[in-house]
C-alpha beads as a LAMMPS data file, in Angstrom:
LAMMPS data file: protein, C-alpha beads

145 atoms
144 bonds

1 atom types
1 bond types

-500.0 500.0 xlo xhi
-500.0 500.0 ylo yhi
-500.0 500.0 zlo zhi

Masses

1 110.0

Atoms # bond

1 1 1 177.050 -374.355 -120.291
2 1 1 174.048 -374.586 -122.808
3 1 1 174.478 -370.900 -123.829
4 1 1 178.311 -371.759 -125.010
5 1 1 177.192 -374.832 -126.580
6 1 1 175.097 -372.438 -128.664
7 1 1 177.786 -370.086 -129.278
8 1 1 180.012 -372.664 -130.417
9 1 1 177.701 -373.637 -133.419
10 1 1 177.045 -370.265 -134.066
11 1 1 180.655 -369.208 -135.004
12 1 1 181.278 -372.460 -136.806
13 1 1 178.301 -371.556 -139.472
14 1 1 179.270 -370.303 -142.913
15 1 1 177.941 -367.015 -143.678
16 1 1 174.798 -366.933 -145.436
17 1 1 176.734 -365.657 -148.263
18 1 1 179.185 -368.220 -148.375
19 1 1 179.058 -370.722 -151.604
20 1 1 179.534 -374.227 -149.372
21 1 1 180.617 -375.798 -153.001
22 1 1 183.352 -373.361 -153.358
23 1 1 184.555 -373.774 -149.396
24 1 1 184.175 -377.834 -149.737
25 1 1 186.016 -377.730 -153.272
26 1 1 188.923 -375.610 -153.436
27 1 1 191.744 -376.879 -151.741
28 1 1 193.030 -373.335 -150.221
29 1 1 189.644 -372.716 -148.508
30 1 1 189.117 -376.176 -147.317
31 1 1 192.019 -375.770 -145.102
32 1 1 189.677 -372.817 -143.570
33 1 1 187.888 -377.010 -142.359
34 1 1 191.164 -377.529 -140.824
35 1 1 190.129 -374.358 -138.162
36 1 1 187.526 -377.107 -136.688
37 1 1 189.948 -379.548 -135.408
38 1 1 190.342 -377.435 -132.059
39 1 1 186.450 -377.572 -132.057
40 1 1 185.824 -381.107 -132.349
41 1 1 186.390 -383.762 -129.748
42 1 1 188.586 -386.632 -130.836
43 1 1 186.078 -388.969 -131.371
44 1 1 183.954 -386.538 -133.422
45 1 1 181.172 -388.550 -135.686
46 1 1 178.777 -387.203 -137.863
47 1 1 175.766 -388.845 -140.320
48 1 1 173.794 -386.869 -143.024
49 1 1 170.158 -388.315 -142.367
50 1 1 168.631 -388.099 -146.398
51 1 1 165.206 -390.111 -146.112
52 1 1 163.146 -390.573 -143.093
53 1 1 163.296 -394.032 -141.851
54 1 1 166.711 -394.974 -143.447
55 1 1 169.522 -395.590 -142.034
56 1 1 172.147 -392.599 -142.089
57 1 1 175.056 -392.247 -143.428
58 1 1 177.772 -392.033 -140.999
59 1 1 181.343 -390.251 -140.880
60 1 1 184.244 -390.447 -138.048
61 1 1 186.887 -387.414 -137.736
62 1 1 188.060 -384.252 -139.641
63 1 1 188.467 -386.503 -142.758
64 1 1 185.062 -387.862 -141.913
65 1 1 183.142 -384.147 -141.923
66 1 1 185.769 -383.488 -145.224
67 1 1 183.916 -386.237 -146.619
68 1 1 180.879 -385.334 -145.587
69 1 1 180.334 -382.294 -147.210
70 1 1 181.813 -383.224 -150.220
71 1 1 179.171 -386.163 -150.490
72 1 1 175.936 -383.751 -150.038
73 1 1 177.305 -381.000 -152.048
74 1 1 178.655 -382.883 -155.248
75 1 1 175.437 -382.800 -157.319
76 1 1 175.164 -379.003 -156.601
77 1 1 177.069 -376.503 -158.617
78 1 1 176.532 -373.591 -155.691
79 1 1 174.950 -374.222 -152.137
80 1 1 174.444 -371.684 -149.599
81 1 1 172.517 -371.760 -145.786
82 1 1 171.077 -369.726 -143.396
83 1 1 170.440 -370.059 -139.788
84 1 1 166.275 -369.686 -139.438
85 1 1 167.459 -370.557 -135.240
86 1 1 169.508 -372.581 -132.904
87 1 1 168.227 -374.136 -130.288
88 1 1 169.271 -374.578 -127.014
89 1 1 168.507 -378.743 -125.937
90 1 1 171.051 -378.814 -122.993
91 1 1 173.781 -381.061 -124.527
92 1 1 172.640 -380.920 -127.604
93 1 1 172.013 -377.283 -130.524
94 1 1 169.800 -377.608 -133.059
95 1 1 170.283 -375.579 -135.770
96 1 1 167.303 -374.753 -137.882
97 1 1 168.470 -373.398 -141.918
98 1 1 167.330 -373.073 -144.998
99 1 1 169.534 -373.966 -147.760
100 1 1 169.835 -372.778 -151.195
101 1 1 170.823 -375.326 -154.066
102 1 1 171.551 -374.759 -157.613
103 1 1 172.215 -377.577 -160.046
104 1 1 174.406 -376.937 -163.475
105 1 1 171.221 -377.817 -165.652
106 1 1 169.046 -376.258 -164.343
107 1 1 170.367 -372.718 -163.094
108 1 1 167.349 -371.732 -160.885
109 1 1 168.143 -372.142 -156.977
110 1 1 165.879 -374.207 -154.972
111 1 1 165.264 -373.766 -151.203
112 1 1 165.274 -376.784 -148.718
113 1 1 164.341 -376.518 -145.018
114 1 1 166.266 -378.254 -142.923
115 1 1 168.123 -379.467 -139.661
116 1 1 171.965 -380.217 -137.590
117 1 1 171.690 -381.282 -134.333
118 1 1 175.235 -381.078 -132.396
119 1 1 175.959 -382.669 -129.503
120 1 1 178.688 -380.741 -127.517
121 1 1 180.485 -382.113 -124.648
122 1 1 183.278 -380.774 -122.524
123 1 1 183.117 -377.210 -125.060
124 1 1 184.031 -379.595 -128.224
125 1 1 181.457 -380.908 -130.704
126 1 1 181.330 -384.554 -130.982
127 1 1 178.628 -385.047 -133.128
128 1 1 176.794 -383.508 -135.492
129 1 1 174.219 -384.967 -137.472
130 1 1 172.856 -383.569 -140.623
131 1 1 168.944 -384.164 -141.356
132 1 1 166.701 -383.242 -144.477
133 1 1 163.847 -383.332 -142.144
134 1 1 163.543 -380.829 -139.507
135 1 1 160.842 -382.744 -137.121
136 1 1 163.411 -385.548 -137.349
137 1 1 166.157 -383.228 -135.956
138 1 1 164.186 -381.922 -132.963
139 1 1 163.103 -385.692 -132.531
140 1 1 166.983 -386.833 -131.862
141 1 1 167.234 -384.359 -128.851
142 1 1 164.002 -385.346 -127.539
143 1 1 162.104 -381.843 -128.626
144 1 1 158.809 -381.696 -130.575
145 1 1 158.232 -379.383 -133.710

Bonds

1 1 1 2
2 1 2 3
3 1 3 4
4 1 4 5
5 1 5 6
6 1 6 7
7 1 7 8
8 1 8 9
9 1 9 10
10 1 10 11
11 1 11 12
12 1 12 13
13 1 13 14
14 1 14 15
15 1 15 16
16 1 16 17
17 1 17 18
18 1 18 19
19 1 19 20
20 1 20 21
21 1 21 22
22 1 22 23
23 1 23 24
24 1 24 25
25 1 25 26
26 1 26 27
27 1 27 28
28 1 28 29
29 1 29 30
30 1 30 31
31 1 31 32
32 1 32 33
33 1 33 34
34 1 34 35
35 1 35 36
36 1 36 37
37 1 37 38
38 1 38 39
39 1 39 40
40 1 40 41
41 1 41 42
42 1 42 43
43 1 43 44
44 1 44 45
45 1 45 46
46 1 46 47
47 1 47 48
48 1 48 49
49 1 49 50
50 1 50 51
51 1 51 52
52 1 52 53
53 1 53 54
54 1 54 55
55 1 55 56
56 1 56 57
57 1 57 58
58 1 58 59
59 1 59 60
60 1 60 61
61 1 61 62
62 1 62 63
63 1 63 64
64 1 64 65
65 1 65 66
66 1 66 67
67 1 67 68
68 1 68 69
69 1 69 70
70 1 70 71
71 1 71 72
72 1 72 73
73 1 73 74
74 1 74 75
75 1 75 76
76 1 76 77
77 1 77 78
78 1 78 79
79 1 79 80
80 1 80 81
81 1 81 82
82 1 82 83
83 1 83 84
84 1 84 85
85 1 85 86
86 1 86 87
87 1 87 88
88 1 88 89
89 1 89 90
90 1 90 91
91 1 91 92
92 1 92 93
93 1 93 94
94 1 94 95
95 1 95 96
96 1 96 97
97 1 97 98
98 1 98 99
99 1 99 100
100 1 100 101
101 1 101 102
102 1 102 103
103 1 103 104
104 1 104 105
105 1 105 106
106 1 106 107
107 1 107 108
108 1 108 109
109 1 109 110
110 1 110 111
111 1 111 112
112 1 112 113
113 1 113 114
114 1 114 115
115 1 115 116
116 1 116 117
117 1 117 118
118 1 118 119
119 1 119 120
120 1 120 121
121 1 121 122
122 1 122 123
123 1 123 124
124 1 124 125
125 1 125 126
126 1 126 127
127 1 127 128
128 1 128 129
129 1 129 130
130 1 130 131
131 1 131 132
132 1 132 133
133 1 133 134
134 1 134 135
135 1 135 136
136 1 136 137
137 1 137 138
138 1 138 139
139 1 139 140
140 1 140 141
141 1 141 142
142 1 142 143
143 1 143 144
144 1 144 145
């Protein structure tokens, strides 16, 4: 089953072309969020995981992943990732990305490397969790950087 579970986060990544800002903001295209629902259990959850050692901030349902992105994205004007890998942890994918930010004063795109780990359980994804740290990622499905 761990092969599907990699699958599945595969085809729910944006293309590496895709401006996340645009998807999360325009109201036609964030429909395109509304594709999920048959991917995501019922009790789906998610948490963005900003500083090491603090607490994350968590998110329950469609509206709850909605939300999500809106929150990390609404300091950036564009925002943009690519998949580095995914790994296969059983259960659990870790996606490994690098994400490309650019703020309205400043105009120059900065990267970030960072992590999702998904936990996927009967096909559907019932949690994924956001992290700006990438050991901390791998650490939350018990694998080592």
């Amino acid at each position: 089953m761990s092969a599907e579970n990699v699958e599945l986060i595969r085809s729910i990544q944006p293309g590496p072309e895709a401006d996340l800002v645009a998807l999360f903001a325009d109201a036609g295209a964030a429909r395109q969020v509304d594709v999920l629902a048959s991917l995501l259990d019922p009790g789906f959850e998610c948490a963005m995981h900003l500083f090491p050692g603090a607490p994350p901030t968590a998110y329950s349902g469609l509206d709850g992943l909605r939300a999500c992105g809106r929150d990390w994205l609404a300091p950036w004007a564009s925002y943009r990732t690519e998949i580095d890998k995914l790994i296969d942890a059983g259960e659990s994918v870790v996606a490994i990305v690098r994400d490309y930010g650019r703020r309205e004063q400043s105009g120059a795109e900065v990267e970030m490397r960072a992590a999702a780990a998904y936990t996927v359980q009967g096909g559907r994804i019932a949690r994924a969790e956001f992290y700006a740290n990438r050991a901390e990622a791998l650490a939350s499905v018990g694998l080592a950087e």
